[in-house]
Structure formats: structure tokens, C-alpha cells
N, C-alpha and C positions, 0 to 999 in steps of 0.2 A: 162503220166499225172496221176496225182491221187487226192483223195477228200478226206474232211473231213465233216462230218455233223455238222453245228453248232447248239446250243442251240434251235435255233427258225423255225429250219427243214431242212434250206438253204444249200445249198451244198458250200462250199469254193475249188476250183482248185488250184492245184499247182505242178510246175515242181521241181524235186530232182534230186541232183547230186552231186557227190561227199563224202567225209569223212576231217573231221577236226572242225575248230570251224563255230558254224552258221553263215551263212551270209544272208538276207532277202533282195530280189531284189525287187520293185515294180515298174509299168509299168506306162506308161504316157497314157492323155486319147484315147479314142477310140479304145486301141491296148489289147495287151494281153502280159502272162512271155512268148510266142512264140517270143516277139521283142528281148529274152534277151538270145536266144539259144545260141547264138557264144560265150556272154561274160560270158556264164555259164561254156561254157566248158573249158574255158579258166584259170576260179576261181577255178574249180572243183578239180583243182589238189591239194588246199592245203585250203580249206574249204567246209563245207556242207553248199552247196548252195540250198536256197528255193528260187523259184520266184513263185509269189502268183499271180490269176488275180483277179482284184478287182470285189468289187460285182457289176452285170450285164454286166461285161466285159469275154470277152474270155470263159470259162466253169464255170464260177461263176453263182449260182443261181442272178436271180434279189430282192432287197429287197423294202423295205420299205422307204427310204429316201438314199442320195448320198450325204451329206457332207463330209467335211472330216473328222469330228468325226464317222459317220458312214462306211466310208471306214476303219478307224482306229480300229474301237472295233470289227474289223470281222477279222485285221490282229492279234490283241493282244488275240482274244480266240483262234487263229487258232493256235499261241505260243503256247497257253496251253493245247490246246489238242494232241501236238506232243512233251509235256516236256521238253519244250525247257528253261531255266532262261534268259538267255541270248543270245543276239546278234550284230553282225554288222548290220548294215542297211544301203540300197540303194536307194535312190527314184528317178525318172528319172519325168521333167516335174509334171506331174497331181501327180506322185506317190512319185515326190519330196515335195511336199506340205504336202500331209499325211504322211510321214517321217518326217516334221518341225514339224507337228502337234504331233507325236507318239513322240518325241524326248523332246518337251518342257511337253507335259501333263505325260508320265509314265520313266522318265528319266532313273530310273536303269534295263531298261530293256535293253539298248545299250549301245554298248563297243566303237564305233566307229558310225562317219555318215558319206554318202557319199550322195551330192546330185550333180546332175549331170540338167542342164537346168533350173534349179527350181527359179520359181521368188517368195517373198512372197506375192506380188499381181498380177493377170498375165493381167487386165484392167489399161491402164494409166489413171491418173488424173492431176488436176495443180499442185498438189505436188510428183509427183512418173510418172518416164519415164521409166520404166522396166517393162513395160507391151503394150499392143495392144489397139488402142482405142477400147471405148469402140460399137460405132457405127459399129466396126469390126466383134468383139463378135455377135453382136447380128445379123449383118448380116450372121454370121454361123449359127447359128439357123433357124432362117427362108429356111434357103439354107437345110437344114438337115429337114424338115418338107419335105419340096418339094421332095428333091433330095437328099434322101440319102444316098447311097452307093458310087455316082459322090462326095458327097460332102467329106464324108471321102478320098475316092482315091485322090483330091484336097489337103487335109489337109496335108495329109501322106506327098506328093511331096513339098508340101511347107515346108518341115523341111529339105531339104536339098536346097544349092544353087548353082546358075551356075556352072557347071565348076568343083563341091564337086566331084563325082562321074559318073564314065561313063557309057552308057547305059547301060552293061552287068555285073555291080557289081550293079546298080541301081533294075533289073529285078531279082537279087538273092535277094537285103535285103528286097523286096516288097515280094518277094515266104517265103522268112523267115517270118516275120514281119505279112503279112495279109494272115495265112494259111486258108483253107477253112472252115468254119463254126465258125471262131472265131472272127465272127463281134460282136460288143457289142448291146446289145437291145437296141432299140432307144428310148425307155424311158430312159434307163441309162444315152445314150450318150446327151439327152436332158439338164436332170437333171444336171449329173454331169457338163457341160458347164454352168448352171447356178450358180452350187458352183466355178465356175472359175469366174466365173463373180463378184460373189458379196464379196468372201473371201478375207480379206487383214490379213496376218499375221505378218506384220512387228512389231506391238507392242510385239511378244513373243520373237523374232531373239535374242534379246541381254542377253536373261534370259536363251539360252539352252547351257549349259558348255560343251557339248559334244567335243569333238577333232572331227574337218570337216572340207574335203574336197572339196572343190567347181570346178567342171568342167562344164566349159562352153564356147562353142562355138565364137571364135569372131565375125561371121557373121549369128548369129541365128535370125531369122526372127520371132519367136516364142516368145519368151522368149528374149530382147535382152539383149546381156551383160551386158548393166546397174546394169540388178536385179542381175547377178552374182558377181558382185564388192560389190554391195551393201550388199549382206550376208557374202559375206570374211570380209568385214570390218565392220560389226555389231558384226556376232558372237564371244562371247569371245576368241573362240581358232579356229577360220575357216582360213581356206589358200586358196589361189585362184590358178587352173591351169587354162590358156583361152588356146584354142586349134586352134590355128590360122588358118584362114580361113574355119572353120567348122560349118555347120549349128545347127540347134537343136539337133540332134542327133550324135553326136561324137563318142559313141561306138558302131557306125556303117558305120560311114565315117572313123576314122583313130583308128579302133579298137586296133592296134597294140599298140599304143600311147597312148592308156587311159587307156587298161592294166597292161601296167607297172607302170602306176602315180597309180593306185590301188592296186595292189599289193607292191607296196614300201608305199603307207599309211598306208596299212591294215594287 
């Protein structure tokens, strides 16, 4: 693990590996770049891979606000303090959001996108089924005031479904995925749930040109497929892989499989 200090004191975390052209991983809420060990090692071989944890997540100081423009201008100094011009970019879920967001606001700063579970509103409404109601939402909050550590371990399991994984590959991605002390502060995980709650990004989707990747799960309980069709066929140049019968997390139910759909992208 290593850090950078950014401008306003805060420490920014992140894991490095590898040599070639950059690649920027970002992690989905509540978790940390620990969710992203396997498919770093994986990339490692023919890019410099960064996985960053966002601020108040994982080793990241906590800040001052959790949007996703504030998630974003902590990854784009963190570019600049490691001289980076460019990159591919990842964002998985919450950190697929802030990748929509980093892709349509500073565009030649990425070569390639890849989002993986990412919806651009993650609340359903009368007009958008690619999110969770919202009376869902907000019953995680309340759950996460009370009960918060049950509540996360809850969240976590519900990104995969029946049947995805059996118990002793389930008990390795959970030892991967929630290593010890890299829970997010619960101010974070508040906050940042309520910029899931209130952000819709679909007016940007059709204005970012980037060449993207869309991986998503056909049985993600999260995110559901909906939103992933919906960005393949918004963005100007987006492609869709659905990863059949796969929950929220794909690159950790049939990592083999999503590997190679990224690596033949990227």
C-alpha cells in the first residue's frame, strides 16, 4: 500500500503493480482497491496498474464532502502527483459512477473506459428501472446507523447470488475483499450512500466519446442489468458484455471471464 499527500493534508491510498501503460482501478462503495487484488495481478502483466481507495474508504483520509465530483478531484490530483498524462480507467459500481463523472468532466485525460456494474442512477424512478427503490436505499441507511458492520457484511453477500459461488471461494473473496481495518468510516459510507441516492448521470452518458466497455452481470441484484444496457446503448462508442448469471461483482465470481473481455478491450 502506498500514499500520497494531497493539497489539503489528506492522505490518498493506493495499490501499484505492474509496468506498461496506466491503468486506474476504482472500487465500489463500502469496500476498498483490496476488492481489486486478483484482477490486478492479473493486468499487472502488461499495464501499470493503480487501484486507488476513494476518500474515507479503505486507507484514504476522510474529507470534507463525498460526491462524485469530490471523489473525482482527489483521483485526478492523485494523476498529478504521480505524473501520470494519461490513462485507462476502471470503475466498478460506486467507482463506476466517478469514472462516468471523470470521463465526461476531464475527457483527455483517458485512453479507454471500462465500467463494470455501474448504473447512471443507482435509485429507480417512473422513468428509470436500473436502479433499487428508493425506500431500499434508505432503508440501508437507517440499517447502517444501527447496525453497522452486520449491515456492510449484508450488503457485501447480496452482490452475489444463489448458486454464483460456493462456500469456500465465497470465504476467500470476503478474506480478499473485507481485509482487516479496511472498513470505510461510517461518515463516509453514510454520505457516500446518499450521493448514490440522489446522483443521476444519465444526461452526461451520451456526450462522453470515450471507447467503453460495459460489463455487467445478468443477475446483479445491485445494479440491475437494465442500467448496463442502458449505457451500451447511450454511449457513443460503448459495447456491452452481460456475464451470465453473474451477480454484482463479475470480476470475482468468473474472474477468468472478464479478464480476458479486458484485456482483448484494453
Amino acid at each position: 500500500m502506498k500514499t500520497l499527500t494531497l493539497s489539503d493534508g489528506r492522505t490518498m491510498a493506493y495499490r501499484e503493480a505492474g509496468q506498461g501503460p496506466p491503468l486506474v482501478l476504482l472500487h465500489g462503495w463500502s469496500l476498498s482497491s483490496a476488492v481489486f487484488d486478483e484482477l490486478t495481478a492479473g493486468l499487472a502483466r502488461d499495464f501499470r496498474v493503480l487501484a486507488f481507495d476513494l476518500r474515507g474508504h479503505g486507507c484514504s483520509s476522510p474529507g470534507e464532502g463525498y460526491g462524485l465530483a469530490d471523489f473525482a478531484a482527489d483521483v485526478r490530483e492523485s494523476l498529478d502527483l504521480l505524473s501520470i498524462p494519461s490513462a485507462a480507467l476502471l470503475g466498478w459500481s460506486l467507482g463506476g459512477q466517478v469514472a462516468l463523472r471523470l470521463a465526461h468532466d476531464e475527457p483527455y485525460l483517458w485512453t479507454r473506459l471500462v465500467l463494470i456494474s455501474t448504473t447512471p442512477r443507482f435509485v429507480s424512478g417512473s422513468d428509470w428501472e436500473g436502479g433499487l427503490p428508493e425506500i431500499q436505499v434508505r432503508g440501508m441507511a437507517r440499517k447502517l446507523s444501527r447496525q453497522y458492520q452486520q449491515t456492510l457484511q449484508t450488503f457485501f453477500e447480496e452482490q452475489f447470488v444463489d448458486g454464483e459461488l460456493d462456500s469456500a471461494r465465497l470465504e476467500e473473496i470476503a478474506a480478499l475483499a473485507l481485509p482487516q481495518g479496511c472498513t470505510p468510516h461510517p461518515e463516509a459510507a453514510l454520505e457516500a450512500l446518499e450521493t448514490l441516492k440522489t446522483e443521476d448521470l444519465r444526461p452526461l452518458v451520451a456526450e462522453i466519446n470515450l471507447a467503453t466497455l460495459v460489463i455487467h452481470g445478468s443477475e446483479d441484484r445491485v445494479t440491475p442489468v437494465a442500467a448496463g444496457r442502458f449505457l451500451a446503448e447511450q454511449l457513443p462508442h460503448g459495447v456491452l458484455r452481460e456475464v451470465e448469471s453473474a451477480g454484482h461483482a463479475p470480476f470475482l465470481s468468473r474472474p477468468h471471464t472478464v479478464l480476458a473481455v479486458l484485456r482483448e478491450f484494453l
